[in-house]
C-alpha positions in Angstrom: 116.2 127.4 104.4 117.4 124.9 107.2 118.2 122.0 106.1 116.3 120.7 109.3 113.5 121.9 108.4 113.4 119.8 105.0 114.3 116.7 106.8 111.2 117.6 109.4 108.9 117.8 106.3 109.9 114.8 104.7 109.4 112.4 107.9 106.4 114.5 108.3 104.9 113.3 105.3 105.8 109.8 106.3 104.3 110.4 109.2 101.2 111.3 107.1 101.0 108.5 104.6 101.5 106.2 107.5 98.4 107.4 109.0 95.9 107.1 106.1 95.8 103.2 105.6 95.6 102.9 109.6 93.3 106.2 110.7 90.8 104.9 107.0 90.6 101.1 108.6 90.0 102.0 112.0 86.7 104.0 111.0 85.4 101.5 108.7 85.8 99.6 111.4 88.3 96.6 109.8 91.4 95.0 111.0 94.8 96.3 109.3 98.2 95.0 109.4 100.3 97.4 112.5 103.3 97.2 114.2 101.7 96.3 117.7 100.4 92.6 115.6 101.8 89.3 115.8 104.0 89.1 113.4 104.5 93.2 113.9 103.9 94.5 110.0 102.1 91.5 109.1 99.3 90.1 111.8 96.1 92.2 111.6 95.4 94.7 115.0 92.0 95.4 115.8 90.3 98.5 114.3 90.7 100.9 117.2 94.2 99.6 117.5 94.5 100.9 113.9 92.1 104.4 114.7 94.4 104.9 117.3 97.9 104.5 116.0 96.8 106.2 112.6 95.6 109.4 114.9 99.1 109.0 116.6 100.8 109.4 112.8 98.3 112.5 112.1 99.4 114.1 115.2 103.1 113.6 114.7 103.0 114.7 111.1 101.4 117.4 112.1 104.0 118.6 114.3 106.5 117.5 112.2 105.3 120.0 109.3 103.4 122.3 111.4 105.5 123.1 114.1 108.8 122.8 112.8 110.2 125.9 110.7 108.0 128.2 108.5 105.9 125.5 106.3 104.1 126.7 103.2 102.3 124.6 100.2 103.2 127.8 98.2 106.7 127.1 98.5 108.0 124.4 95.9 111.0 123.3 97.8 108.4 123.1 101.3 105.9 121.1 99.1 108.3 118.9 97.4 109.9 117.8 100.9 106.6 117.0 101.8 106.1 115.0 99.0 109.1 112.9 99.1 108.4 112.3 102.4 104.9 110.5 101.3 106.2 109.2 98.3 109.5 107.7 99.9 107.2 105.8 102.5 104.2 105.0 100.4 105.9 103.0 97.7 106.9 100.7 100.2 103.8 100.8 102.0 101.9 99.4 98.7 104.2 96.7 98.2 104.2 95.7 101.7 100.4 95.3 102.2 99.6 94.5 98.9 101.0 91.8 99.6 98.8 90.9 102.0 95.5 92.7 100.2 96.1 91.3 96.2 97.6 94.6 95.0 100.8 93.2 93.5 99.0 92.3 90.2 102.4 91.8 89.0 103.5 89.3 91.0 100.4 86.8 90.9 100.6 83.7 89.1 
């Protein structure tokens, strides 16, 4: 199995994480931190900014695990790429705007 393949996967479940928090927001209709906000990351972007740049994610994760070698969920190494690939962006991801949405628990005073 390509090596290039894994890697497309993995950013492909990036992609995919990305584009819950964003895609979610922009149909219940509420502002969400994006990159296109001032501060980028931290400012809130209006809900179709967020409907549409969490539909941009889904459509390049897609690709990315879609199009891009032989993809399978039956396939433990396929799956586990995938994984990583949400896992590796996510953890960040909760820290990031938990800070802005009181999920650091750990880190109140």
């Amino acid at each position: 199995m390509p090596w290039l393949d894994l890697l497309s996967w993995c950013l492909g479940g990036a992609a995919l994480a990305n584009a819950v928090p964003h895609f979610v927001s922009g149909i219940m209709g509420k502002p969400f931190q994006s990159p296109f906000a001032k501060p980028p990351g931290e400012g809130l972007s209006s809900s179709t900014v967020n409907l549409l740049w969490g539909f941009f994610n889904l459509c390049v994760g897609y690709v990315l695990v879609c199009r891009v070698g032989d993809f399978t969920l039956k396939s433990t190494m396929d799956a586990a790429a995938l994984g990583l690939g949400i896992l590796v962006l996510g953890l960040p991801m909760a820290r990031h705007f938990g800070r802005f949405h009181g999920g650091n628990l750990s880190e109140r005073a």
